[in-house]
C-alpha positions in Angstrom: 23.8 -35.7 25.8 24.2 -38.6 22.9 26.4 -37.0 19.7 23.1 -37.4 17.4 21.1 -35.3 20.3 24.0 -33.0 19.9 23.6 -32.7 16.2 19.4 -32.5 16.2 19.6 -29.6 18.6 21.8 -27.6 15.9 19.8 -28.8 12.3 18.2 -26.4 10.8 17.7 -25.1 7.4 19.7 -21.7 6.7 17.4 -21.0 3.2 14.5 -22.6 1.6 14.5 -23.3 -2.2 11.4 -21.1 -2.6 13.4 -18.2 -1.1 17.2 -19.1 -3.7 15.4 -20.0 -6.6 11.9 -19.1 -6.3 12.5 -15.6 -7.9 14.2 -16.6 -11.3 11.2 -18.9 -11.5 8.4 -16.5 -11.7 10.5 -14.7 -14.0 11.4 -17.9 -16.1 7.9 -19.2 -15.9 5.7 -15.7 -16.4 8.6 -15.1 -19.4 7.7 -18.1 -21.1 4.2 -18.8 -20.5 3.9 -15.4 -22.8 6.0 -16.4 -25.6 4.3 -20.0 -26.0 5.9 -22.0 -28.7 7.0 -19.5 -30.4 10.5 -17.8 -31.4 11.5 -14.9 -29.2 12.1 -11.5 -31.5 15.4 -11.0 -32.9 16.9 -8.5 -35.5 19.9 -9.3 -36.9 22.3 -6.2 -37.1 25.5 -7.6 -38.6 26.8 -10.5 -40.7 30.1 -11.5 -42.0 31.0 -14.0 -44.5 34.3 -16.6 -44.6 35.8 -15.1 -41.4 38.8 -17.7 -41.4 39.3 -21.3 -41.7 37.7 -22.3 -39.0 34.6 -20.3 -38.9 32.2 -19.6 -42.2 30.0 -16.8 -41.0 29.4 -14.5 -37.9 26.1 -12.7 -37.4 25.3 -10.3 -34.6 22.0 -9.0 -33.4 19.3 -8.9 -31.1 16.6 -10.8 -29.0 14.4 -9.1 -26.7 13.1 -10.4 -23.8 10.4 -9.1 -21.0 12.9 -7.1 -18.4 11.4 -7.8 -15.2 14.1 -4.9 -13.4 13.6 -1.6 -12.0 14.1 0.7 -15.1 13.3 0.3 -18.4 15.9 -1.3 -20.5 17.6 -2.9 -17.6 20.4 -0.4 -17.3 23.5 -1.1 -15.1 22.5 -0.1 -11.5 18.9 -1.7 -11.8 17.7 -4.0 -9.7 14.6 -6.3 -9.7 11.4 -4.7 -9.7 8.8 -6.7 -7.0 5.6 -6.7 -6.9 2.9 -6.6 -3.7 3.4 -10.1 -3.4 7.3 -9.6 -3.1 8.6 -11.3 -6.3 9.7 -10.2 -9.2 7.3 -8.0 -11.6 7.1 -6.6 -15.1 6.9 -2.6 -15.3 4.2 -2.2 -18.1 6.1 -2.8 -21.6 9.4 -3.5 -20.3 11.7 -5.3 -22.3 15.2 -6.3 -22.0 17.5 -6.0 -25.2 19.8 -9.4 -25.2 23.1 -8.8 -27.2 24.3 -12.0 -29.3 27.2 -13.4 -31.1 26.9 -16.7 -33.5 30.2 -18.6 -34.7 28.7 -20.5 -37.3 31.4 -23.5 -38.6 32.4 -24.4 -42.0 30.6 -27.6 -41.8 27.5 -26.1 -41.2 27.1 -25.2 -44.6 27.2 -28.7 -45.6 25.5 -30.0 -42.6 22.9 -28.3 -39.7 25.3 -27.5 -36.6 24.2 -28.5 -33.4 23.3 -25.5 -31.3 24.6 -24.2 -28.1 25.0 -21.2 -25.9 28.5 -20.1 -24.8 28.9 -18.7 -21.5 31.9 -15.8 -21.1 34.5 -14.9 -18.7 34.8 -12.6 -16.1 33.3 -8.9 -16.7 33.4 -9.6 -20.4 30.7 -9.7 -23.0 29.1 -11.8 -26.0 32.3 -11.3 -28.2 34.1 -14.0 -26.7 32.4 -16.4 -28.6 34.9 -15.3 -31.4 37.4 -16.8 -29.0 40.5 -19.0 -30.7 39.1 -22.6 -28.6 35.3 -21.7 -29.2 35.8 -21.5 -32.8 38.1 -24.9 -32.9 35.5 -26.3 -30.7 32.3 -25.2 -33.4 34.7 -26.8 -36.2 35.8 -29.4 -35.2 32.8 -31.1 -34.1 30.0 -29.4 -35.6 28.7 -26.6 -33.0 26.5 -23.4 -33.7 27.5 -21.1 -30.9 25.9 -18.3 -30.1 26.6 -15.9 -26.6 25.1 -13.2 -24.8 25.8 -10.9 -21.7 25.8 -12.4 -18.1 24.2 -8.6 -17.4 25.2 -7.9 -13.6 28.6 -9.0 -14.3 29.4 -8.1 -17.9 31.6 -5.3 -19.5 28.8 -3.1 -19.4 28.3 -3.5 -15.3 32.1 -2.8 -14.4 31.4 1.0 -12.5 28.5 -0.5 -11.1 30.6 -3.5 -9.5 33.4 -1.3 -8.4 30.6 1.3 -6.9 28.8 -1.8 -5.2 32.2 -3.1 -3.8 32.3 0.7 -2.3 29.2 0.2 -0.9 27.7 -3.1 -0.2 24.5 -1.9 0.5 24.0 -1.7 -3.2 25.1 -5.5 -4.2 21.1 -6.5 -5.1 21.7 -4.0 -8.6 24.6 -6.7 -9.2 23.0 -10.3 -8.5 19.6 -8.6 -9.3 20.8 -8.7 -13.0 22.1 -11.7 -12.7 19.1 -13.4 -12.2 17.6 -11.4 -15.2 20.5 -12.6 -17.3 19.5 -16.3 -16.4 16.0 -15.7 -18.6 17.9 -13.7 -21.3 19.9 -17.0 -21.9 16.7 -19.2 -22.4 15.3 -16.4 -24.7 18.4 -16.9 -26.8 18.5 -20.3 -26.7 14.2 -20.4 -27.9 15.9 -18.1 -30.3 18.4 -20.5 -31.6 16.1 -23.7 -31.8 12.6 -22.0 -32.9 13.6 -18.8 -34.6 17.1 -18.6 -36.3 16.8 -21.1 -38.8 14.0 -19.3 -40.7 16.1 -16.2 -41.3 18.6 -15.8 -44.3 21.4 -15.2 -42.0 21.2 -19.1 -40.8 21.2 -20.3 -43.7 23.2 -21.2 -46.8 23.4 -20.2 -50.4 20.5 -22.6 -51.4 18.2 -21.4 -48.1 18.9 -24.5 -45.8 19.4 -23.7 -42.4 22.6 -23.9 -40.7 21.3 -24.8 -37.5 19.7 -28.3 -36.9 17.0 -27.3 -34.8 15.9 -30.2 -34.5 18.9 -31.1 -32.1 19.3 -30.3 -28.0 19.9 -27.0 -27.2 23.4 -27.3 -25.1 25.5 -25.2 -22.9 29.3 -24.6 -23.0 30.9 -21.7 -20.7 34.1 -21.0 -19.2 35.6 -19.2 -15.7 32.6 -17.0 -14.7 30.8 -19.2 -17.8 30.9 -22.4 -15.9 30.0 -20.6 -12.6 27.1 -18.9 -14.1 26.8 -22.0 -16.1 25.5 -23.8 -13.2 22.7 -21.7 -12.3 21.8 -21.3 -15.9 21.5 -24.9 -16.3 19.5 -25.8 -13.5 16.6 -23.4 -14.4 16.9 -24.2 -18.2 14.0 -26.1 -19.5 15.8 -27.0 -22.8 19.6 -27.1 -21.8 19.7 -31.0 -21.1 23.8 -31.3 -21.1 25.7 -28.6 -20.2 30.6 -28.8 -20.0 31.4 -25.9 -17.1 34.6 -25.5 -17.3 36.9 -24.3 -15.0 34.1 -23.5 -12.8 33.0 -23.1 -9.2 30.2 -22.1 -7.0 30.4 -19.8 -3.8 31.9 -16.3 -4.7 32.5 -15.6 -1.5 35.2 -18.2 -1.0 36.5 -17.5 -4.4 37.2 -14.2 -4.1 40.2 -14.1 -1.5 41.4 -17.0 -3.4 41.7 -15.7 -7.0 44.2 -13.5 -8.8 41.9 -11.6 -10.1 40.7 -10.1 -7.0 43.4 -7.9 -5.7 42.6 -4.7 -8.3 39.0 -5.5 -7.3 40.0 -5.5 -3.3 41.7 -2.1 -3.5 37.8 -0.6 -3.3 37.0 -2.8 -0.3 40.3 -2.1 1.1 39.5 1.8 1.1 35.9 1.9 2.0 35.9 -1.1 4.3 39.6 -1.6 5.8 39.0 -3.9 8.6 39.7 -7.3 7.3 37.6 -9.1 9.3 34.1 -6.2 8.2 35.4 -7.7 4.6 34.7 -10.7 5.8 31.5 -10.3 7.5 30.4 -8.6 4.1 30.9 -11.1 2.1 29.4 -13.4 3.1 26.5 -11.1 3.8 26.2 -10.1 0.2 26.1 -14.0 -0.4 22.9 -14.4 0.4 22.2 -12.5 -2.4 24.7 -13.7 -5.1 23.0 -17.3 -4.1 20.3 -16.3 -6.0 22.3 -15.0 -9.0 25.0 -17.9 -9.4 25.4 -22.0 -9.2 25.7 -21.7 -5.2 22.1 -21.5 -4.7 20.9 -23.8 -7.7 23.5 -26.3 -7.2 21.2 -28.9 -5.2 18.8 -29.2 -8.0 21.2 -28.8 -11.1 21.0 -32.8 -12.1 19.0 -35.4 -10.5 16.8 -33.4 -8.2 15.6 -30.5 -10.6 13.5 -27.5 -10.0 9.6 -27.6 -10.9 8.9 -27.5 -14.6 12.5 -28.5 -15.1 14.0 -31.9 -16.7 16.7 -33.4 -15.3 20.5 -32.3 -16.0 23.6 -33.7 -16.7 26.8 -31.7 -15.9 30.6 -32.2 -17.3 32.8 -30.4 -15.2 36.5 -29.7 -16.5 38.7 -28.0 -13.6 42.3 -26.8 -14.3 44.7 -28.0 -11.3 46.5 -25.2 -9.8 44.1 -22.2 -11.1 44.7 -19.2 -10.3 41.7 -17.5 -11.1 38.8 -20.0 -9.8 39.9 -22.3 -6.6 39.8 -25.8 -7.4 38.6 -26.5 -4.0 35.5 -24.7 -4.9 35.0 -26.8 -7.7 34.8 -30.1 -5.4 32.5 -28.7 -3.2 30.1 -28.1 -6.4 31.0 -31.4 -7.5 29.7 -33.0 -4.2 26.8 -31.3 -4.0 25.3 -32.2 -7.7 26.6 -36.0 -7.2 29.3 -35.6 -9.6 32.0 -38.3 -10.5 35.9 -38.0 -11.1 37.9 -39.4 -13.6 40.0 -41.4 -11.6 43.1 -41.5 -12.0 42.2 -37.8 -11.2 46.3 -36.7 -10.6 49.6 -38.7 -10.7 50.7 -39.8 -7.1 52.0 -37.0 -4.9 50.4 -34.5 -6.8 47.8 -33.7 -4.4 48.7 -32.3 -0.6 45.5 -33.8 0.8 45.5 -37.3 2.5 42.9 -38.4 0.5 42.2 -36.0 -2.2 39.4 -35.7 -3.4 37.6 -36.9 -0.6 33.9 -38.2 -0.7 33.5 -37.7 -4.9 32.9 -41.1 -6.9 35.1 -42.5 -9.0 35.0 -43.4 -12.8 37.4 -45.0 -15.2 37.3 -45.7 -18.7 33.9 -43.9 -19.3 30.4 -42.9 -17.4 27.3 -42.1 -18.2 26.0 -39.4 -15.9 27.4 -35.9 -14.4 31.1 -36.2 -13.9 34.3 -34.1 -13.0 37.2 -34.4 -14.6 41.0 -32.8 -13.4 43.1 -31.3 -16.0 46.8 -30.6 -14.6 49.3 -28.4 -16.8 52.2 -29.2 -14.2 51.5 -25.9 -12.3 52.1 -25.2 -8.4 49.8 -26.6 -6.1 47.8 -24.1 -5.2 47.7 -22.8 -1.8 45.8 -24.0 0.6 45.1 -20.9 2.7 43.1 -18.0 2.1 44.8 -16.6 -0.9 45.1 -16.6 -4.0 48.0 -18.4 -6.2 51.5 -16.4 -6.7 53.8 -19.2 -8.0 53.8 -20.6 -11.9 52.0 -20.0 -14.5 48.1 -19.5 -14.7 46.7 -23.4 -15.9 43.4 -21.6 -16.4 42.8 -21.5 -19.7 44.4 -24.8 -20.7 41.7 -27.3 -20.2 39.7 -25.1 -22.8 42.4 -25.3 -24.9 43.2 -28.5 -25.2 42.3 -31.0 -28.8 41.4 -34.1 -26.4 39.6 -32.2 -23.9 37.3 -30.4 -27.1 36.7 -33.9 -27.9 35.9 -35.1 -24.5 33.5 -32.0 -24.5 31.5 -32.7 -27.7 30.9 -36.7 -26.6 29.0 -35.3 -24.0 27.1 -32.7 -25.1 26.1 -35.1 -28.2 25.4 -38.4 -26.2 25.5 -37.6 -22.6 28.2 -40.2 -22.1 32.0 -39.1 -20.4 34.8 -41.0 -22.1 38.3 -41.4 -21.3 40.9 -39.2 -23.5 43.1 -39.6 -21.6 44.5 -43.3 -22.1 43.4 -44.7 -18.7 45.7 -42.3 -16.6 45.5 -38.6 -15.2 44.5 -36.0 -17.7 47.8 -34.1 -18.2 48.1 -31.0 -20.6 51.9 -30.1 -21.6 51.6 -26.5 -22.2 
């Protein structure tokens, strides 16, 4: 038998995009047909005035959203509530109560900010919005950001996590609120460009609103942010630009390879101790996460998008030699949503591969379209088995951190456009 024989007799399609993304549709879609063109509710709970330099006011609150889980509230544990036809259903009344945090710069009370939606870390929660880079992000170039929970994998959803990790049988109540966190982020992003701007926490002294909302809603999220990121932006129907940074897709490979696995592991060590059952489970409990992160909306996140969805463009920022999210899971992403690299993407030698980077375009100068771009801190190469980093220090958070790749960051979210800061070579950070 001929090679392409060979190959037709084993093509076949492992899962439909009806089956990955078709849930967080109905829920997307019934969500918004009832709100219309109006502003989701919101109550503001908290403001604060001059915070520092950087930041001239900080307001907490509120948006609800319909809760389309299991129990009212959507409570840690829930999972998605289906109805006869199998997808996702509203109890009667159910609503889901979406924390948020707004950084509001100095400039804004000059001059509208543009809005955006921050995405947070691992397990953590709206607060890091409030976050050192955030805030020199929202001042220097004139951002309005506001966060809310990734519910399933927020502060809030730690026991349920470590009890799910003890018993995979339970994963759904973990990417089950994932997916409901998908719509709570387009509630607070209606929020932020139809609501906000008419209440007196948004605006100034002389009742002008601090938030141009007139301008794109965009999206800027880091570690689980830019994985979560992914998936967020491919449903969105007003996100049109979106910098994921030090992201990935996959949890399943990035778990044995981050450092922030191993106190997570101890649970699957003790109720699951055969290393190769670990295995077997996770990528079993994929299949769910798919639905409830970038690895099962990553074919449609830019050029080919999802029905009632515009078209995307994605900025990628990776850190080389991360120890918390596996670069190599980033290029896979890359790949699949026809991203670019900044080329040169590393100085000579840097990279063990023969041809790194293999199969990803290349840009120079500047590009107008999704890209990747490498940022390398001088760390260890990371390893290239199974495992996660050791050696070095952690380049994570450095790409984030950095004044040049803030301003890299805001040239796309403004125009769409990826320009070079980095004079013409690799991106380097010195730490």
């Amino acid at each position: 038998m001929g090679r392409d024989g060979l190959y037709l007799a084993w093509d076949f399609t492992v899962a439909s995009r009806q089956s990955l993304t078709g849930p967080v549709l109905r829920m997307r879609d019934d969500a918004l047909r009832g709100l219309g063109d109006r502003s989701p509710s919101f109550l503001v709970t908290q403001v604060a005035d001059d915070v520092d330099d950087k930041i001239a006011r900080e307001v907490k609150g509120v948006v609800w959203a319909p809760s389309y889980l299991d129990q009212y509230g959507g409570l840690p544990g829930s999972a998605l509530h289906r109805g006869a036809d199998g997808m996702p259903s509203q109890l009667p009344g159910n609503s889901q109560a979406v924390p948020f945090q707004c950084e509001i710069p100095r400039s804004a009370l000059t001059r509208p900010a543009r809005p955006a939606l921050y995405g947070h870390g691992l397990l953590g929660n709206e607060g890091e919005v409030d976050a050192g880079n955030v805030k020199a992000m929202a001042a220097e170039h004139g951002f309005v950001f506001c966060a809310t929970k990734w519910i399933g994998m927020a502060d809030e959803d730690v026991p349920n996590v470590v009890s799910a990790l003890a018993d995979l049988t339970r994963f759904r109540t973990v990417a089950d609120r994932l997916q409901q966190s998908l719509v709570n982020f387009t509630f607070l992003g209606r929020a932020m460009t139809r609501g906000f701007a008419g209440d007196k926490a948004f605006q100034n002294a002389a009742g002008a609103p601090l938030i141009d909302a007139g301008a794109e809603l965009t999206y800027d999220g880091n570690s689980q942010g830019g994985i979560m990121g992914g998936a967020l932006t491919a449903v969105s129907p007003d996100v049109r630009r979106a910098v994921l940074g030090v992201p990935a897709m996959n949890y399943s490979t990035l778990l044995n390879r981050s450092a922030d696995f191993p106190q997570y592991a101890k649970v699957l060590d003790l109720f699951y101790p055969d290393r190769l059952d670990q295995q077997i489970g996770l990528a079993l409990i994929q299949m769910l996460w798919d639905r409830g992160e970038a690895d099962g909306y990553a074919w449609h996140m830019t050029d080919d998008p999802l029905p009632n969805t515009p078209k995307h463009r994605v900025l990628m920022h990776v850190a080389f030699g991360d120890h918390q999210v596996a670069p190599v899971a980033a290029e896979v992403e890359a790949r699949t949503i026809g991203a670019r690299i900044h080329a040169p993407a590393l100085t000579p030698g840097r990279s063990p591969d023969k041809t790194p980077y293999w199969g990803i375009p290349t840009f120079g100068s500047s590009h107008d379209g999704s890209a990747m771009v490498v940022w390398d801190s001088g760390s260890p190469v990371p390893p290239l088995t199974n495992t996660p980093p050791t050696e070095g220090r952690d380049p994570h958070s450095d790409p984030r951190g950095s004044a040049d790749a803030r301003r890299q960051k805001a040239a796309f979210l403004t125009t769409g456009e990826v320009v070079d800061v980095c004079g013409g070579g690799p991106c380097v950070i010195t730490p």
